[in-house]
N, C-alpha and C positions, 0 to 999 in steps of 0.2 A: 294651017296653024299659024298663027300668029307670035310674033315674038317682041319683046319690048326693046324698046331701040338701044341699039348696045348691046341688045341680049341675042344677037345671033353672031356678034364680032366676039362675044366672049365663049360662045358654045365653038366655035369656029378657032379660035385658042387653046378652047382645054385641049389637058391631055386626056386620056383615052378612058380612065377612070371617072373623072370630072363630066366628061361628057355622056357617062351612063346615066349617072346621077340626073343629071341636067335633064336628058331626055326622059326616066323614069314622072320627072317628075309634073315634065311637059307633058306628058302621053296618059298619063293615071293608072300605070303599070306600077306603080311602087308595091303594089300588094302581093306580086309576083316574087318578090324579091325574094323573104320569108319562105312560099314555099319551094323555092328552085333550093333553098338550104336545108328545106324537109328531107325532099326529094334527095339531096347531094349525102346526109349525112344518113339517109335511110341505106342508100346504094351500097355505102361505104360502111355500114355494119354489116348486111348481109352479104357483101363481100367478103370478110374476114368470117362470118360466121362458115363462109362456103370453103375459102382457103382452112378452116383448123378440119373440117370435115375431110375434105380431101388430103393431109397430113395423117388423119388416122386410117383414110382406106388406105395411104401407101405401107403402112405399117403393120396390115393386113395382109397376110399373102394366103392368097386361094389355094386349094389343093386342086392337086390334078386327078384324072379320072379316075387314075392307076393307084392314088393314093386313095381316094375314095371309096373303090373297090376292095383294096385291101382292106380299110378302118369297117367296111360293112361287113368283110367275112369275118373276121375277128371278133364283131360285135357276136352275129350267128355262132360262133363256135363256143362265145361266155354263154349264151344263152342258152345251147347245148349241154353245156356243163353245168348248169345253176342247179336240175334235179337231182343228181348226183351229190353235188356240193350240200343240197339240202338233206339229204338222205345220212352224208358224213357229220353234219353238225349234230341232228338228232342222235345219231351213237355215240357221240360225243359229251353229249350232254348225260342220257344214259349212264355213259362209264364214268362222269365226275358224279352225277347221283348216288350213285353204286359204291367210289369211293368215298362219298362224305358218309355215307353210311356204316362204311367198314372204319373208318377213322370216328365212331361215333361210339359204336362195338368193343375198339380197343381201347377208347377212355370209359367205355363202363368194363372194359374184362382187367383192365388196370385198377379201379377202384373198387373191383371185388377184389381182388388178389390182396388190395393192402389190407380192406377189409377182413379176409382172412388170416390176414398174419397178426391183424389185430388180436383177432381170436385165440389165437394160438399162443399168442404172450399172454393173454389173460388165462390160456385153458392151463400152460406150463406155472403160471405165479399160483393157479389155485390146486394142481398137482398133490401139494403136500393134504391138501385138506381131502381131495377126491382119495386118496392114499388111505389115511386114517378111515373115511366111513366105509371104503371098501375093507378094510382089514375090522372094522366093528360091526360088521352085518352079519358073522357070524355070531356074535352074541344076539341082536337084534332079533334072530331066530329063535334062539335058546329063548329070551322073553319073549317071540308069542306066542310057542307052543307050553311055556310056563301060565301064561297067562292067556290064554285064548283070544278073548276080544278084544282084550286092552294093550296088548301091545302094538294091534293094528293103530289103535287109539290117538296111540302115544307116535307111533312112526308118522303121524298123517300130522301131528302137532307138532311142527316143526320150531315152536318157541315155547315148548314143556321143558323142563329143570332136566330132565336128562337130557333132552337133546340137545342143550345146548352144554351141558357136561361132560356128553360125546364129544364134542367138535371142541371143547376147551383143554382138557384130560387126555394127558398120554395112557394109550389102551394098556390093560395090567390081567386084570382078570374081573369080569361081568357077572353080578350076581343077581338071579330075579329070586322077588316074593311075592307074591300075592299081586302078579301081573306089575309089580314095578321093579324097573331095572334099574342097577347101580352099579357104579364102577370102583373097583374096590384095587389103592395104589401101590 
């Protein structure tokens, strides 16, 4: 290799840098350079990629056999009990069925009951009137054996002039004619 004059007294001076340079450039290695920096900065990530890996296995701690053994019988022994466990959910379920059903019972035996009592203010406010046609059915008889057919006529015609002068009329004394009844004050 030849070198141009002066130019091996100044390669022969650099410093140690200088004279990479120099020889890169004498040799036709400069295209090395580039990847020895691929190379440098590839090492050097998967470097750190190795060191965070190894940071999480230390943070890992393995069990031991005795611990393994134990976690496997315990697993066997849930497994054990899970047909059980399933046989307890199903009655389980069962008895909350069971209760939504009787909590279903008691909000209709509840709204019969007020129903009823409903009833029973109405049957007590209409008292006085059931009162009155009970104590007028014995005239009601007297007019239809006065009157044979017409007084059935008349009882089945619950909006004829006497009947509704039964239900208006304090009872006194009941007088038929000729199958018509009247109430006489």
């Amino acid at each position: 290799m030849m070198l141009a004059q002066g130019g091996f007294a100044a390669f022969l001076e650099a410093k140690a840098n200088e004279r990479a340079e120099l020889l890169e450039e004498l040799t036709g290695t400069d295209i090395y350079g580039p990847i020895s920096q691929n190379v440098f900065e590839q090492t050097r990530n998967e470097k750190l990629a190795l060191d965070t890996l190894l940071m999480r296995a230390d943070g890992v701690q393995l069990l031991t056999e005795e611990q393994r053994t134990e976690l496997q019988q315990q697993c066997m022994s849930f497994a054990a009990q899970e047909p059980a466990l399933g046989k307890q959910i199903e009655a389980t379920r069962a008895m909350r069925a069971w209760r939504l059903a009787l909590s279903e019972a008691e909000t209709q035996l509840e709204q019969a009951l007020a129903n009823q009592r409903q009833a029973d203010v109405k049957i007590a406010e209409a008292k006085p009137s059931l009162d009155y046609l009970a104590a007028s059915e014995p005239a009601e008889k007297l007019c239809a054996q006065a009157g044979a057919g017409d007084g059935r006529r008349m009882r089945a015609d619950v909006g004829s002039p006497v009947a509704q002068l039964l239900r208006t009329q304090p009872l006194a004394t009941a007088r038929c004619s000729g199958g018509m009844c009247a109430s006489i004050v």
